[in-house]
C-alpha positions in Angstrom: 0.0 0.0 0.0 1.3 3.6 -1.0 1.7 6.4 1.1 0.1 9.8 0.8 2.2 12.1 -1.5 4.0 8.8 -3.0 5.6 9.1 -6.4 6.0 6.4 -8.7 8.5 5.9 -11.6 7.1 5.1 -15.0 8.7 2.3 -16.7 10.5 4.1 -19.2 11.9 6.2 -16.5 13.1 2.7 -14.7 14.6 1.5 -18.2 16.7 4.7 -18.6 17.9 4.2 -14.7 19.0 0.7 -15.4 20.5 1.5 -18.8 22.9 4.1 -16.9 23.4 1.4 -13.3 23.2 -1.7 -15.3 20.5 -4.5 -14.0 22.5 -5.4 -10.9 22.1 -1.9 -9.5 18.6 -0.9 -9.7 16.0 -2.4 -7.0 12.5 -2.0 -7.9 10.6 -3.7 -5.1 10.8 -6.3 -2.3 12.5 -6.6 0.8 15.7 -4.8 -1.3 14.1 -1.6 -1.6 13.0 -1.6 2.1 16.1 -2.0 3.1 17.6 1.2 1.0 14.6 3.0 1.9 14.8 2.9 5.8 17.3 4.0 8.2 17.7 3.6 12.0 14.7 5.8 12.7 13.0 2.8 14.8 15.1 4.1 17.8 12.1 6.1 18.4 9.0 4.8 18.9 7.4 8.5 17.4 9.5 8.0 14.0 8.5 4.5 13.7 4.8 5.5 13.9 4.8 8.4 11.5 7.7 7.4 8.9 7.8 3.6 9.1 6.0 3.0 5.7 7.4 5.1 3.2 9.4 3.5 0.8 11.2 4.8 -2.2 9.6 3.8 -6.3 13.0 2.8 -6.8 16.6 2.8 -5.5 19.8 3.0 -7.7 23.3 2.1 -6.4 26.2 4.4 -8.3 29.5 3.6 -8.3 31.2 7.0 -9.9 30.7 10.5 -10.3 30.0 10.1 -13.9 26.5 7.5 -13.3 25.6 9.7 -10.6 25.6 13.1 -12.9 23.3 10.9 -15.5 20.7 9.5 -12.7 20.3 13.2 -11.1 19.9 14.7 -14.4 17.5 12.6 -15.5 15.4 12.8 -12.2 16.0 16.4 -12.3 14.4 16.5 -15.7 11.7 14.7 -14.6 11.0 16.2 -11.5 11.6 13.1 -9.2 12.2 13.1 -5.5 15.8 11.8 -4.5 16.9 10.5 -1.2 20.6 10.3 -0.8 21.8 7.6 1.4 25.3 5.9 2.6 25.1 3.2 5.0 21.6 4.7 6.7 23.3 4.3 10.2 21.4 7.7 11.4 18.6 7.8 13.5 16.5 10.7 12.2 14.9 9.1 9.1 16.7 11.1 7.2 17.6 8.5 4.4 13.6 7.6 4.5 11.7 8.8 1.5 9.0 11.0 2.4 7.6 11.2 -1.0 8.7 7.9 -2.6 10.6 8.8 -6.0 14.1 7.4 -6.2 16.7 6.3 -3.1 20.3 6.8 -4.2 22.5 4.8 -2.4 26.6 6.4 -2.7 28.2 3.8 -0.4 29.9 2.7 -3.8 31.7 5.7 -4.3 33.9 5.3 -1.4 37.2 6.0 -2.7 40.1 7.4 -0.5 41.4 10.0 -3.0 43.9 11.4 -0.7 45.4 10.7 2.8 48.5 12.8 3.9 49.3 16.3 5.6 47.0 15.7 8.3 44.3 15.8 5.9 41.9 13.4 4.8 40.3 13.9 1.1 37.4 11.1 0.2 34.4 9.9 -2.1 31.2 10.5 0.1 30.8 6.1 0.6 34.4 6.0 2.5 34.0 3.8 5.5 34.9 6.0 9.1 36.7 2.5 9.4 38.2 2.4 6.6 40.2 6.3 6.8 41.1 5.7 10.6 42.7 2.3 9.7 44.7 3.9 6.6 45.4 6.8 8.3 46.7 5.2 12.0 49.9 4.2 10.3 50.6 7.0 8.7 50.6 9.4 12.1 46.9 10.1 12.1 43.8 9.2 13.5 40.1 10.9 13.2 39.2 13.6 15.6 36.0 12.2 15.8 33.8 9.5 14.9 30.5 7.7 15.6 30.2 4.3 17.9 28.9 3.2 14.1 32.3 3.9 12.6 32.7 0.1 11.2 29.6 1.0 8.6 29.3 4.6 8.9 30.4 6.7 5.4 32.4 10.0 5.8 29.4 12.0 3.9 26.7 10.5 6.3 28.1 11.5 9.4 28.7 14.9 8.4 25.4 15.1 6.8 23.6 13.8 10.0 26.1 13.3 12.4 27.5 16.2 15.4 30.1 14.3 17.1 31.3 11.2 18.9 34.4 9.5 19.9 37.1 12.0 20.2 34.9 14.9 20.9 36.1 15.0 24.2 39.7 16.6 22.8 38.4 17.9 19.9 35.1 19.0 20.1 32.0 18.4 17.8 32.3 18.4 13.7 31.0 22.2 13.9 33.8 23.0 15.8 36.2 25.2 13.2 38.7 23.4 11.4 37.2 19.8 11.6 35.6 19.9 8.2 38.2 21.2 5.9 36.4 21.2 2.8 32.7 19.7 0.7 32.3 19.4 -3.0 28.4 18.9 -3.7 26.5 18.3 -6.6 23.4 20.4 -8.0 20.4 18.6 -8.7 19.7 20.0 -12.3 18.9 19.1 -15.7 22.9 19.6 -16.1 23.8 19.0 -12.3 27.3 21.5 -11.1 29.9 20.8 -8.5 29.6 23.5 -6.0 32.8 23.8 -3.6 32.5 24.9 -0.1 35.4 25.7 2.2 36.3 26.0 5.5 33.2 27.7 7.4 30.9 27.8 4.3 30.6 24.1 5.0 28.1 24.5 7.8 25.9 25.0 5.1 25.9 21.7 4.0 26.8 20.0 7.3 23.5 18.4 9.0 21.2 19.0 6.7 20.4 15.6 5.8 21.2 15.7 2.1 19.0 18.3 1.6 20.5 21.2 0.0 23.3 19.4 -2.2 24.7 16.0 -3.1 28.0 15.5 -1.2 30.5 14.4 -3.6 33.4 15.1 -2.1 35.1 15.4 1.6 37.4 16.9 3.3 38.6 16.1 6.9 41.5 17.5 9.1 43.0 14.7 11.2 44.8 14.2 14.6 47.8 12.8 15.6 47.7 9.1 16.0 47.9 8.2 19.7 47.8 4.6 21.5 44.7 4.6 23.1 44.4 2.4 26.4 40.7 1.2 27.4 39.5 1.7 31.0 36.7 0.3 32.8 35.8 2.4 35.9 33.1 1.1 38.5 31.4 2.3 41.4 28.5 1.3 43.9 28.5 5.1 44.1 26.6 7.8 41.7 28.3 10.7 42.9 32.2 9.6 43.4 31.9 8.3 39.8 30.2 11.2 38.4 33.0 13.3 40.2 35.5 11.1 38.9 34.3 11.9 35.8 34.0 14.8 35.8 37.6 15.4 37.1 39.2 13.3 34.4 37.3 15.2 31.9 38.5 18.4 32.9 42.3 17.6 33.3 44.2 18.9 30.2 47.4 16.9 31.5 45.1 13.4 30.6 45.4 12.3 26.7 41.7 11.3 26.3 39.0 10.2 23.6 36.4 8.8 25.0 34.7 10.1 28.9 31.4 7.9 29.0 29.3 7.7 32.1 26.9 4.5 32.3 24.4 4.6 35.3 23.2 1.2 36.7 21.9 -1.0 35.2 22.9 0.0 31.8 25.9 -1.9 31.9 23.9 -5.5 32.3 22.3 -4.2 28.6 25.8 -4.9 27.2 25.8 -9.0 26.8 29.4 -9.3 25.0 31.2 -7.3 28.0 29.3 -7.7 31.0 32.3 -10.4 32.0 34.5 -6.8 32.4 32.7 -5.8 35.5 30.1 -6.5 38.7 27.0 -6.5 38.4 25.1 -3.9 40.1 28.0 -0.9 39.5 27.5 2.1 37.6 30.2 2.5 34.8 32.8 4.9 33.1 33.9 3.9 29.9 37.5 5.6 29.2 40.0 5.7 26.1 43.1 7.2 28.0 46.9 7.7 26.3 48.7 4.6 27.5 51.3 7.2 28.9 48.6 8.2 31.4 46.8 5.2 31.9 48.5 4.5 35.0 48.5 7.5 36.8 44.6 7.1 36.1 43.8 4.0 37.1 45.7 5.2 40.6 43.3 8.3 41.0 40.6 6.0 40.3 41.4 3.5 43.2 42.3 6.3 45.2 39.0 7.9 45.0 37.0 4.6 46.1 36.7 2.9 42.5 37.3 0.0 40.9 39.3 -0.6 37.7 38.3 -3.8 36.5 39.4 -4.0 32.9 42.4 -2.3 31.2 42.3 -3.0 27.2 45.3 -2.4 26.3 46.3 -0.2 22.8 46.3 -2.6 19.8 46.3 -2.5 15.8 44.1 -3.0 14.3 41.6 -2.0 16.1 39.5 -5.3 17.0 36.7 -6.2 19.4 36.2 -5.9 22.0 36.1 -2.1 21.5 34.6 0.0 24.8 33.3 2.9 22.6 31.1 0.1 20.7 28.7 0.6 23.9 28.7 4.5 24.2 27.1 7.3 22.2 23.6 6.0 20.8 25.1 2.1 20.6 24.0 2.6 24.4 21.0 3.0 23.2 21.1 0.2 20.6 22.1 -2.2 23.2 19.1 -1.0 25.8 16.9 -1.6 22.5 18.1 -5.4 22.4 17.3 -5.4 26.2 14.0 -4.3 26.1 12.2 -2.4 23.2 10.9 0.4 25.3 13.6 1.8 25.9 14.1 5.0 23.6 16.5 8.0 24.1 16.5 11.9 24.3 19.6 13.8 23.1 20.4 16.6 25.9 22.7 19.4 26.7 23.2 20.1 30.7 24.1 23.0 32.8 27.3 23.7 35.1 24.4 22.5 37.5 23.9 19.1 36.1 23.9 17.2 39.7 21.0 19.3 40.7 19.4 18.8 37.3 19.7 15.0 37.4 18.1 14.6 40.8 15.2 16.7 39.5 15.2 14.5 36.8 14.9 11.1 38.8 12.6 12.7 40.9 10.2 14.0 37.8 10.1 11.0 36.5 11.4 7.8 39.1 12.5 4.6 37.1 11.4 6.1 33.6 15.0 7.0 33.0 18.5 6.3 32.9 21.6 8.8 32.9 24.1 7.9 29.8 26.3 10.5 29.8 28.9 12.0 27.2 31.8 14.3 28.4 32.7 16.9 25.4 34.8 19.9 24.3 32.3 22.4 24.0 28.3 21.8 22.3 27.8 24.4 19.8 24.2 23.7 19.8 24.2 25.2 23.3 26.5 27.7 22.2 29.2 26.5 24.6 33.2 26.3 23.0 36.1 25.3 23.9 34.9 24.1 27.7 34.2 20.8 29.0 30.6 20.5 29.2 28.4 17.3 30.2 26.1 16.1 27.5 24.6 12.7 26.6 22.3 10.4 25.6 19.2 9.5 28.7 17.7 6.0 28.0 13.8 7.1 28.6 11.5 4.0 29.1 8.8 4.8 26.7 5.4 5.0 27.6 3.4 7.4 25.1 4.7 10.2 23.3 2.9 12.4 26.0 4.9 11.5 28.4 7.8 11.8 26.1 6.8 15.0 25.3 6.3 15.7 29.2 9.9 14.8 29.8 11.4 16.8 27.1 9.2 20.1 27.8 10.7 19.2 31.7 13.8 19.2 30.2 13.4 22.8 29.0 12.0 23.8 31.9 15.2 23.6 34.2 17.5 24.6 31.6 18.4 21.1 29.9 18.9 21.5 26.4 17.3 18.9 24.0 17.8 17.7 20.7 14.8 16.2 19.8 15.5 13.1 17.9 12.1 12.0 17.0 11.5 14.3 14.4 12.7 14.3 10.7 12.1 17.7 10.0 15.5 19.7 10.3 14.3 22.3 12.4 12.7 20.6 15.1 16.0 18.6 15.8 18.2 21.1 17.7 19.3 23.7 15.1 22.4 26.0 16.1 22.9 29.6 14.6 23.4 29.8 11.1 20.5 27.7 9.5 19.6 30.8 7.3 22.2 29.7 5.4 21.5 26.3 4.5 17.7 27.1 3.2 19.7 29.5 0.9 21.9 26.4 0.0 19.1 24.5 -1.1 17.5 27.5 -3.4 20.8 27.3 -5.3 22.0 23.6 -5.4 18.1 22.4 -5.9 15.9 24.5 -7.1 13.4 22.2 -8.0 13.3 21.3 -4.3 13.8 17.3 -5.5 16.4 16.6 -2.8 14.7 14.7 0.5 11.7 16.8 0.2 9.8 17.6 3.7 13.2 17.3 5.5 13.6 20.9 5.6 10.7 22.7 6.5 11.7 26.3 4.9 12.1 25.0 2.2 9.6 24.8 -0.6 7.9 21.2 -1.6 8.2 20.1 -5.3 5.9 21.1 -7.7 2.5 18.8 -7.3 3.8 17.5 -3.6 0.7 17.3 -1.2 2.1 19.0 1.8 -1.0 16.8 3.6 1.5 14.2 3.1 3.9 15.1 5.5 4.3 13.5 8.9 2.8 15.3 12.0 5.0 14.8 15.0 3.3 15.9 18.8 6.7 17.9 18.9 5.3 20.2 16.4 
C-alpha cells in the first residue's frame, strides 16, 4: 500500500535508470528496496509510527561520479524526488523517503582520493573504518567518529552526524577546522559541482542531504595516539560522576572517549558484561597509554574500581569500549528491552542538581548515559568541557515523552529532539539561514529529501498533507 504524497517511476523512466546502473544496480521492489529505503529511525517509537511505511519507487546504487551526474539529471528533468543515502546508520529518518521517487545509495563511491598532511580527502561512501585504519599508520587518526564507525560513510556522518568519539579533545564536527572542505552536486537538468570551504561548510553539514549531493570530503585529522581502554566502576553515583568529571576536565590526561553508564545499563551490554560487577554504575575511558596509570591510581584512590584495562592494539579489534557508548548505548538497551528509547540533551554547570530533579520528575522512567565533550555548539558552549549525553527514557506514550522533554526545558536542559525528521525541530544551532539558501541554489526544484527541511519549498505537485505530524510540532 502507497503512502500519501507517493511518487512512482514510470517504466520508461526505470529503463533509462537501469540502462545508466546496469540490472544489478537498480532495486525495484521487495525486501531490497525496504532495506535502502529505511534508516535507523526505529530508535524512536514516534518515527516508527509516522515514517515507518514510506518506501522509495526505486533505488539505484552508483559507483562513480559520472552515473551519478546521468541518474540526477534525468530525475531532475523529470522532476523526481531523491533521497541520498550511505550506509543509513542515522537515526532521524533522514535516508527515508518521504515522497517515494528514487533512493540513491553512494556507499559505492567510497574511494580514499587522498590521505596525507593531516588531511583526509574522500568519495562521500568512505567507511569511518576504513580512513582511521589507513590513516593510524601514517601518524593520524580521526578527531571524531560515531560508535557506528565500522559501517558509517564520511558524507553521512557529516550530513547527520555532530560528534562522537574524540569529541572529548576535539570538540564536535561544527567546531572550526574539523571539516576542511565539501564538494556537492546540484540537482539539475545539467547537475554543477559546488565547492565549499572551510566555514561555508556549515551550510551543508547536518542538513540531511537536503540542500546538495555530497561528492566530495574533506577532513582535518589528529595525531595518531595509542589509546588504552578503561573500565571504571562504582557502587556510588556521585564519586563516579566526580571522577568523571575530574578526568574530563584535566588537560594533562590524553583522552578520547569520557562515558558515564548509570546502573543498570551496563547489564544491557551481553558481550562485555564479563569486564565488570554486576550492580555498579560504569565509566567507559580511552586514555593515552602514557597516562593510563596514573589514572587507574586516581581512580582507586578515589574509592573505585578498575576492573578491565584493554590495552592499545592494531588494528583495532573487538572488543572495542566505545562500541557501547554514544547512541550504541542506546542500541544495546533496545536489544534489552524495546521500550527503551532516548532523548539527546545538553546540561548546565548544574547538572547534579538537574539529574536529581530528573529522577525525581520521572522515578525509574529514565537512565543517565552520559557523554563528556569539548564544547556543544548547539548550546552555544566552546572550547569548555561541558556534560552532554544520551538519557535511556523508558517509553510509555509520546505524551509523556513530550512531558519529559518540555521538563527538560524547563530547568535549563537543552534537547535535541531526535524523534522528528524535520531539520528544524531537531536542535538547530545559529546559522541555518544559510543552509535554506543552500538548497535555493543547489536544488531548485526542491527534489532533494523533500519535507526534510521545512523552509524550504515542496516540489511542484507534492501534497504538503502528506507530511508526517509529530506531537513535537
Amino acid at each position: 500500500m502507497q503512502t500519501p504524497g507517493f511518487t512512482p517511476l514510470s517504466s520508461d523512466l526505470i529503463a533509462a535508470l537501469t540502462a545508466i546502473v546496469g540490472t544489478e544496480q537498480i532495486t525495484t521492489g521487495g525486501p531490497g528496496l525496504e532495506t535502502l529505503s529505511k534508516d535507523f529511525y526505529w530508535y524512536s517509537p514516534v518515527l516508527t509510527d509516522r515514517i515507518g511505511d514510506r518506501v522509495a519507487a526505486a533505488a539505484v546504487k552508483i559507483t562513480d561520479l559520472a552515473q551519478l551526474r546521468q541518474v540526477v539529471s534525468l530525475a531532475a528533468a523529470h522532476h523526481i524526488p531523491i533521497t541520498p543515502r550511505g550506509a543509513a546508520t542515522g537515526n532521524y529518518g533522514q535516508s527515508v523517503p518521504l515522497y517515494g521517487g528514487l533512493v540513491i545509495d553512494l556507499s559505492g563511491m567510497d574511494k580514499i582520493i587522498d590521505l596525507s598532511d593531516g588531511v583526509v580527502t574522500a568519495e562521500p561512501g568512505a567507511r569511518l573504518s576504513t580512513i582511521e585504519n589507513q590513516a593510524r599508520p601514517l601518524g593520524w587518526e580521526l578527531r571524531c567518529y560515531p560508535s557506528t564507525w565500522v559501517k558509517s560513510t564520511i558524507a553521512g556522518f557529516v550530513g547527520g552526524g555532530s560528534g562522537g568519539i574524540g569529541s572529548i579533545t576535539h570538540g564536535g564536527l561544527r567546531e572550526p577546522g574539523t571539516i576542511k572542505r565539501f564538494k556537492i552536486l546540484t540537482v539539475e537538468a545539467e547537475p554543477k559541482i559546488i565547492t565549499l570551504e572551510e566555514a561555508e561548510t556549515m551550510r551543508v553539514f547536518h542538513a540531511y542531504g537536503t540542500n546538495g549531493i555530497i561528492i566530495e570530503v574533506q577532513l582535518r585529522l589528529a595525531p595518531a595516539r595509542p589509546w588504552q581502554q578503561l573500565v571504571v566502576a562504582g557502587l556510588e553515583w556521585d564519586p563516579l560522576l566526580d571522577f568523571a568529571a575530574e578526568i574530563a576536565g584535566d588537560a594533562d590526561v590524553g583522552k578520547r572517549l569520557v562515558s558515564v553508564l548509570e546502573n543498570p545499563i551496563g547489564s544491557f551490554f551481553a558481550p562485555i558484561k564479563r569486564f565488570y560487577p554486576t550492580g555498579h554504575h560504569l565509566i567507559f575511558l580511552e586514555v593515552d597509554e602514557a597516562n593510563a596509570d596514573a589514572v587507574v591510581a586516581r581512580a582507586e584512590a578515589a574509592g573505585l574500581t578498575v576492573p578491565k584495562r584493554i590495552p592499545y592494539h592494531f588494528p583495532r579489534k573487538p572488543p572495542m569500549l566505545s562500541d557501547y557508548t554514544w547512541n550504541h548505548t542506546t542500541l544495546w538497551a533496545l536489544k534489552t528491552d524495546p521500550k527503551w528509547t532516548y532523548v539527546q540533551s545538553g546540561f548546565g554547570d548544574n547538572y547534579r542538581e538537574q539529574f536529581k530533579l530528573l529522577h525525581a520528575k520521572f522515578p525509574g522512567e529514565l537512565l543517565f548515559h552520559l557523554e563528556f565533550t569539548r564544547g556543544n555548539a548547539k548550546m552555544g558552549v566552546h572550547n569548555v568541557i561541558a556534560c552532554g549525553g544520551i538519557p535511556l527514557v523508558h517509553f510509555k506514550s509520546e505524551a509523556r515523552l513530550r512531558e519529559i522533554i518540555e521538563y527538560c526545558t524547563e530547568i535549563g536542559v537543552f534537547t535535541a529532539n531526535p524523534h522528528t525528521c524535520f531539520i528544524e525541530e531537531g536542535g538547530r544551532d545559529l546559522g541555518y539561514d544559510v543552509q535554506v539558501s543552500l538548497k535555493a541554489e543547489a536544488d531548485p526544484h526542491s527534489l532533494l529529501n523533500p519535507g526534510k527541511m521545512k523552509a524550504a519549498p515542496l516540489p511542484a505537485g507534492a501534497d504538503p498533507a502528506a507530511l508526517p505530524r509529530f506531537l513535537f510540532t
